[in-house]
N, C-alpha and C positions, 0 to 999 in steps of 0.2 A: 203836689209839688210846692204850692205856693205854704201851704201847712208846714211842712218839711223846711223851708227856708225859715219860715215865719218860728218857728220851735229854734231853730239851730241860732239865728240870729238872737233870740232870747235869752238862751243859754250862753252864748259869747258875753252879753252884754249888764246880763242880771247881778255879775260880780263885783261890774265896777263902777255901777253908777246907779242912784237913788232914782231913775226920773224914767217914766213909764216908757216900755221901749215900742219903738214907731216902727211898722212895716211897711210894705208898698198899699199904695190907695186902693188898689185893685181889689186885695182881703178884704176891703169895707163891704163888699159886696157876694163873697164866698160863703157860704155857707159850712162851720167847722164840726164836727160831731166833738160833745162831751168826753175827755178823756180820764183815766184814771189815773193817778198819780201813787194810790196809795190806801191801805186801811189801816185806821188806828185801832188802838188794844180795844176801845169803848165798842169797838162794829161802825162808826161814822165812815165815811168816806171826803177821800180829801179827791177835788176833781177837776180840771180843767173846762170852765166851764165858759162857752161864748154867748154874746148877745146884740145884738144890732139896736138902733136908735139914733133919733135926732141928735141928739146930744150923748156927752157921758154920762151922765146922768142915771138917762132911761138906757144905754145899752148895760152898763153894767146891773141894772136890777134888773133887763130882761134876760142876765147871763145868770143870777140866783134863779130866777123862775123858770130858765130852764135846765138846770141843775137838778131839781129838785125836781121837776116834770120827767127828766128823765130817768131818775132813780124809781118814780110811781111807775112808767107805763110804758119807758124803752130798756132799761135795764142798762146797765155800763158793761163794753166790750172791755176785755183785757186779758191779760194772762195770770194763772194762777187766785190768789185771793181776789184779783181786781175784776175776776170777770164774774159780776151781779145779774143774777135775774132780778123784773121787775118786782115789784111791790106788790103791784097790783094784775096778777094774772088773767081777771076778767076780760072779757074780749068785749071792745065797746064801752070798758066803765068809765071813762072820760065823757062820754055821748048819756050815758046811762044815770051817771051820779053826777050829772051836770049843774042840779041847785044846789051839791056841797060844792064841787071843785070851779065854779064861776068864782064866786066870793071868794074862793080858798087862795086861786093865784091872781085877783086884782089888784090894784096897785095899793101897795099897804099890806097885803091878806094876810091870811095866818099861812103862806110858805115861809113867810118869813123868820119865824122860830124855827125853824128846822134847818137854814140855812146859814152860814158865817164867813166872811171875806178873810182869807188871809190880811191884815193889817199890817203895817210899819215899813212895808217891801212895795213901795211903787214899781221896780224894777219884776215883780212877778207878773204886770197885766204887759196885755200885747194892745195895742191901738193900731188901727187903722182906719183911717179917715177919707171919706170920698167927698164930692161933692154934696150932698143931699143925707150921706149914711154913714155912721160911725158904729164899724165892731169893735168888740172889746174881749178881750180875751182875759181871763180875772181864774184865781187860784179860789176855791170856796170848801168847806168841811160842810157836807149835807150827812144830820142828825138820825142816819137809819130807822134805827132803831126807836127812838124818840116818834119819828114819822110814821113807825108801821104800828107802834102803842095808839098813839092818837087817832089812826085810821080804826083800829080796831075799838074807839071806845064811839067813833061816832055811826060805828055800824055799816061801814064803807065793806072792811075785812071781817073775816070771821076768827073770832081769836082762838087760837090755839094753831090756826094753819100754820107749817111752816113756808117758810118762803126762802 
């Protein structure tokens, strides 16, 4: 419900005004699933992606890293082209390939080449601010295809599988 306002109020408000739109303080503390918005001709995905934190700062780069986390090892629900399987089908490779993917999403890592902020559009992130927690809800293109290459040259994937 509170998603369902928080999307609808976004969309009222995205048109007419530059400056990031605010929902109730409550969603600071909701937990939002990544959504699909979209795939480009290249195979990237364009996604709704959230993230919690102190600041904005860190919730918007913990909404890249889970954008990207969720394109390796939850897959994106959706209709039609937008509903992706994971990446990474192994069961357990998060647990398993733990000394690539520690370093891979800390802060700085290398998710970050495979991830991109929609820019110029303040009015596409959703904020929501609590006492202690700020979500943020941010528009990002996560690099598929770029990300299941690089898995497969570090020996993560087996190349040639399809996914």
């Amino acid at each position: 419900m509170i998603l369902t306002a928080a999307c609808a109020l976004a969309a009222g408000m995205s048109s007419c005004s530059k400056k990031v739109t605010k929902v109730t303080s409550a969603a600071a503390y909701t937990n939002f699933e990544t959504t699909c918005l979209g795939i480009e001709h290249d195979g990237s995905q364009t996604l709704r992606a959230w993230g919690k934190g102190t600041s904005k700062g860190d919730a918007i780069e913990q909404a890249k890293k889970n954008a990207v986390y969720d394109v390796l090892f939850k897959g994106i629900k959706g209709t039609g082209e937008c509903n992706q399987t994971p990446l990474v089908l192994e069961v357990n490779a998060r647990e398993r390939y733990a000394e690539y993917f520690n370093p891979f999403f800390s802060d700085g890592g290398e998710y970050r080449k495979f991830v991109k902020e929609e820019k110029g559009n303040e009015a596409s992130r959703l904020e929501s601010k609590g006492r202690s927690m700020t979500n943020y809800g941010i528009i990002v293109t996560v690099d598929r295809e770029k990300l299941r290459h690089q898995l497969e040259m570090d020996g993560v994937l087996k190349e040639g599988t399809k996914y």
